[in-house]
VMD Tcl script that draws the C-alpha trace (Angstrom):
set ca {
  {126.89 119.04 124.63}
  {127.41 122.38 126.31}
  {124.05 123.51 126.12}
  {123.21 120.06 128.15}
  {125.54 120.81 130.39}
  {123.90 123.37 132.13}
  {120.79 121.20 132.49}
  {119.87 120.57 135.99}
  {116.46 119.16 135.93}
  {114.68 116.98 132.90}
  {110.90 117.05 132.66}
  {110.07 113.60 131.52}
  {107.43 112.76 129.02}
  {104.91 109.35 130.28}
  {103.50 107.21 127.48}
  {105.92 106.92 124.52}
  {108.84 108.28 126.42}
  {109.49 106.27 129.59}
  {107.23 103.59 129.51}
  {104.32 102.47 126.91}
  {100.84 100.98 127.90}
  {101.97 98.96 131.33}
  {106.07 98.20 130.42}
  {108.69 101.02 131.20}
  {111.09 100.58 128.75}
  {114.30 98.88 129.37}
  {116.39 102.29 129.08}
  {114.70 104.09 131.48}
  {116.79 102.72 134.16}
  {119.20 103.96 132.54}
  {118.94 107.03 131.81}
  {118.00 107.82 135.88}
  {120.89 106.09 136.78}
  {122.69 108.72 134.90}
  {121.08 111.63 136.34}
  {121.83 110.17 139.84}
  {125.54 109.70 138.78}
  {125.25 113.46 137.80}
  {123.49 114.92 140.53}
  {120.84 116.30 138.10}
  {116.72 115.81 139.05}
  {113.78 114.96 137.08}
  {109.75 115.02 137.14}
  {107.35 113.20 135.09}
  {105.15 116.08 133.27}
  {102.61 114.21 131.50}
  {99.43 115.87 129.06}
  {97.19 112.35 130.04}
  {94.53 113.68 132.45}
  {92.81 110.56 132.49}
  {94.90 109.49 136.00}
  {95.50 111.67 139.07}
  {99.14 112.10 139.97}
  {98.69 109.30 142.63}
  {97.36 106.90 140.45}
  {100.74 107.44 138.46}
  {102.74 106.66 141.29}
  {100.74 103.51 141.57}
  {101.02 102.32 137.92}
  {104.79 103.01 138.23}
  {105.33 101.05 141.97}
  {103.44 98.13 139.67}
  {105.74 98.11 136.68}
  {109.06 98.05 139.42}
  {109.80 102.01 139.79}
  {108.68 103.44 143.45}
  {108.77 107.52 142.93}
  {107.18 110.39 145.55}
  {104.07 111.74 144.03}
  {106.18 115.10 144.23}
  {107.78 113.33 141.18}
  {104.59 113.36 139.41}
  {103.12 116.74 137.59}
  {99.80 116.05 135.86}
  {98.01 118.78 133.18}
  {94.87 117.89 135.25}
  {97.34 120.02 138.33}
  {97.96 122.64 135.61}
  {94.33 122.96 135.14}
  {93.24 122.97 138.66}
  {95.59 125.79 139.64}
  {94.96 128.01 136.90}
  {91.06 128.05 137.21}
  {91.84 128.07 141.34}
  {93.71 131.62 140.73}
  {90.86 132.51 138.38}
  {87.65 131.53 141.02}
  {88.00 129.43 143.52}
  {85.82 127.12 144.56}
  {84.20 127.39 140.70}
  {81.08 125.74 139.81}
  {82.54 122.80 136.79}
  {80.58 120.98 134.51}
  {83.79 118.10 133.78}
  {84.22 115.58 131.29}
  {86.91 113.53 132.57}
  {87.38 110.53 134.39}
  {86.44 109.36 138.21}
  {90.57 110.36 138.85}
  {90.41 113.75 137.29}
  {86.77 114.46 138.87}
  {88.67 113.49 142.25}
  {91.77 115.75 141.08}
  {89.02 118.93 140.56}
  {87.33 118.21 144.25}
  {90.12 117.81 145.68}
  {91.13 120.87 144.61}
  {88.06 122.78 145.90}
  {86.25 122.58 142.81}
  {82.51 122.36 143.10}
  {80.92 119.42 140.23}
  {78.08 120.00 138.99}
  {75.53 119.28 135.75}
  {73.73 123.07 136.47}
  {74.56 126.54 135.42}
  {78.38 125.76 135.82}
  {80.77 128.58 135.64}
  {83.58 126.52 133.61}
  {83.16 123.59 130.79}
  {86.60 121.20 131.63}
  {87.21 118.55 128.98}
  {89.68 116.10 129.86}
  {91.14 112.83 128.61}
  {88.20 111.04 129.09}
  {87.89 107.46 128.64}
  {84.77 107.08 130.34}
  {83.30 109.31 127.59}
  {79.54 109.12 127.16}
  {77.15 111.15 124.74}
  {75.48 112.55 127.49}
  {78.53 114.41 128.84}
  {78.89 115.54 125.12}
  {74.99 116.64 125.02}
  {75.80 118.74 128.34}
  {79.17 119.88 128.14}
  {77.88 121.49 124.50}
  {74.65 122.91 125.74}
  {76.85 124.72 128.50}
  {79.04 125.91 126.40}
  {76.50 127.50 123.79}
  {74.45 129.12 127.07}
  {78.22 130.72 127.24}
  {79.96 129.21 130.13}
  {83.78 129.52 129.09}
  {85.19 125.95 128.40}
  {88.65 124.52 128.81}
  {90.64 120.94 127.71}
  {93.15 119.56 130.09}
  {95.37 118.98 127.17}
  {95.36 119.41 123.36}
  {96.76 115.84 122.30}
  {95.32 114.19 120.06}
  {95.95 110.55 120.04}
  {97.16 108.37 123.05}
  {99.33 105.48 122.43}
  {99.02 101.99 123.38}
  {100.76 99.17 124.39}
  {101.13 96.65 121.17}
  {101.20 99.66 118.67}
  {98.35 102.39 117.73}
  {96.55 104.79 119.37}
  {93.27 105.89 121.06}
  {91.72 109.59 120.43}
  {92.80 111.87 123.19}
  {91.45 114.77 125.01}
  {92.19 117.39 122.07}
  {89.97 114.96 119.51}
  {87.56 115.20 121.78}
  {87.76 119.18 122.08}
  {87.53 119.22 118.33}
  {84.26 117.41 118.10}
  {83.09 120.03 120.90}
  {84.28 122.87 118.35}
  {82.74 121.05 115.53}
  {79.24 121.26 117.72}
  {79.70 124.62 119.37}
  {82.00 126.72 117.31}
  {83.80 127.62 120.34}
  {87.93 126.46 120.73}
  {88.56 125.97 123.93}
  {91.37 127.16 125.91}
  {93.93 123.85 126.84}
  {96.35 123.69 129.46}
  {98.98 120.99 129.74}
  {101.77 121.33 127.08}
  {102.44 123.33 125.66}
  {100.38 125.75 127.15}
  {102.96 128.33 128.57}
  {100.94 127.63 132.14}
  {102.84 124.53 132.68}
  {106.31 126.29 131.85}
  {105.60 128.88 133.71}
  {104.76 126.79 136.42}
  {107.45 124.44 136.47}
  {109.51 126.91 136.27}
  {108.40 128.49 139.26}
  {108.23 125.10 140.85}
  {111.86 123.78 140.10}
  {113.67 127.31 140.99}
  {115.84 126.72 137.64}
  {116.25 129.36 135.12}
  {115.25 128.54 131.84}
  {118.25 126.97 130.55}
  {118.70 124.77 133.32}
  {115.62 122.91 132.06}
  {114.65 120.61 129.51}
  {112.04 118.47 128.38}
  {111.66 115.51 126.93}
  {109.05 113.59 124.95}
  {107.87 112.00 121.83}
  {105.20 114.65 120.54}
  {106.35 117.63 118.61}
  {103.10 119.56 118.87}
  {103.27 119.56 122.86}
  {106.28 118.31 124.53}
  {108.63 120.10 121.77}
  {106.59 123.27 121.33}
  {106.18 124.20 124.44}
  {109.88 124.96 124.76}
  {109.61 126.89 121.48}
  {110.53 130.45 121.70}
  {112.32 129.78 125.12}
  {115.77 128.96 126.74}
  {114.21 125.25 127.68}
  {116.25 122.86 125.66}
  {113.68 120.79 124.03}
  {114.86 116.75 123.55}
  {112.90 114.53 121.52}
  {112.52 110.40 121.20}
  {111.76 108.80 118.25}
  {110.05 105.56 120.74}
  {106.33 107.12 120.41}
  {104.01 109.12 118.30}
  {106.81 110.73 115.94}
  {107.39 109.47 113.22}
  {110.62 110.46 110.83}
  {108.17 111.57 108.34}
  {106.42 113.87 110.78}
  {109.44 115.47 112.21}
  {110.52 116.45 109.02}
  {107.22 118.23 107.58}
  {107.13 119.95 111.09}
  {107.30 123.49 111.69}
  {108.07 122.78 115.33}
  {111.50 121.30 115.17}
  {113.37 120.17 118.55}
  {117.10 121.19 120.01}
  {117.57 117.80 119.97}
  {116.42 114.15 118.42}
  {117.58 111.01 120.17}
  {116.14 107.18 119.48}
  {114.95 106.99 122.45}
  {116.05 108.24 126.30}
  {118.79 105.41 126.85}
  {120.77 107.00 123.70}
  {120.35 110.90 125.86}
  {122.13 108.56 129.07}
  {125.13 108.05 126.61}
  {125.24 111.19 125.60}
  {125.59 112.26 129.23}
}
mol new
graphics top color blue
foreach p $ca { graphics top sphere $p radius 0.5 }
foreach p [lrange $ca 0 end-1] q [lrange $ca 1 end] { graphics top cylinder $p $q radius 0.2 }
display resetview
């Protein structure tokens, strides 16, 4: 209780952790009604790169909750500034959807199927095996490649999942033999940058989500309290064969508003 004390801002999971498919939970109200009580902040940080930040804030207006798209920080931003500091203006070959191809030209980003200087692989649910077929011969002609984020499964309204952006690295890998470099969590990029974008030190930030392998580990090692809900992907069984263990396990983010 100390130690979330000192929190001033909470970096809120999506999918699995404030809403699921097109229902925010019932708690979710909640739980910002507490932080307003508190005077603490929040931002959604999400790993799906199949939306743009603004088609968040749409999708939330629709299920009741009206946010600034300041609110909003995608993996698909993570990605964009990263490769910006690295060349901007950079020839991409992307697999991703029509929002993230709109995220990466917004950005400056030239698209293009010819002698690109970066592979991007996103969450891409407009997949085809032609962007496989190019995004492969790219990367074996040695054009570095990077996935938005590593998850591997995406859940969905009414229970299950669909294969996420890091599946479809691995079938890249399994073609190529290269492992590509993701951003998103928990890359340390988005730390870094949040951290740089909130002003808070470390231990004035948590996060919270439902996957161990990205929105607990990428707190690991760090002063960022890491908070996780049992309402998505993890499953008891899971957390307790993990390596990557959390500060803290709640049902689900109504139960952290009691606690506060």
């Amino acid at each position: 209780m100390v130690q979330l004390e000192q929190i001033k801002i909470y970096l809120l999971d999506m999918d699995g952790t404030f809403y699921l498919g097109n229902r925010i939970f019932d708690w979710s109200y909640s739980f910002l009604d507490k932080l307003a009580e508190q005077n603490k902040d929040f931002y959604f940080l999400t790993n799906n790169s199949s939306n743009s930040r603004e088609r968040y804030v749409e999708k939330l207006a629709r299920m009741g909750l009206k946010v600034t798209p300041d609110k909003v920080i995608t993996s698909g931003e993570a990605a964009t500034i990263h490769l910006n500091s690295r060349k901007p203006g950079a020839r991409v070959y992307l697999a991703g959807t029509p929002a993230l191809e709109k995220e990466f030209a917004d950005a400056g980003f030239v698209l293009t199927d010819e002698r690109p200087d970066f592979v991007v692989i996103g969450f891409d649910t407009t997949l085809t095996y032609e962007k496989l077929r190019l995004a492969c011969n790219f990367i074996r002609a040695g054009a570095p490649v990077y996935g938005v984020n590593p998850d591997w499964n995406c859940p969905v309204e009414g229970g299950g999942f669909i294969p996420d952006c890091g599946s479809i690295a691995a079938l890249v890998k399994a073609s190529t033999g290269v492992q590509c470099e993701f951003f998103g969590k928990p890359s340390r990029y988005t730390l870094d940058y949040m951290l740089k974008h909130t002003g808070c030190q470390p231990q004035e930030l948590a996060v919270v989500g439902d996957r161990l392998y990205t929105d607990i580990a990428v707190a690991a090692g760090t002063e960022v309290t890491s908070i996780l809900v049992m309402s998505g992907e993890t499953t008891p069984e899971l957390l307790a064969s993990s390596q990557v263990q959390p500060d803290l396990v709640v049902e689900n983010i109504g139960a952290l508003a009691e606690m506060l």
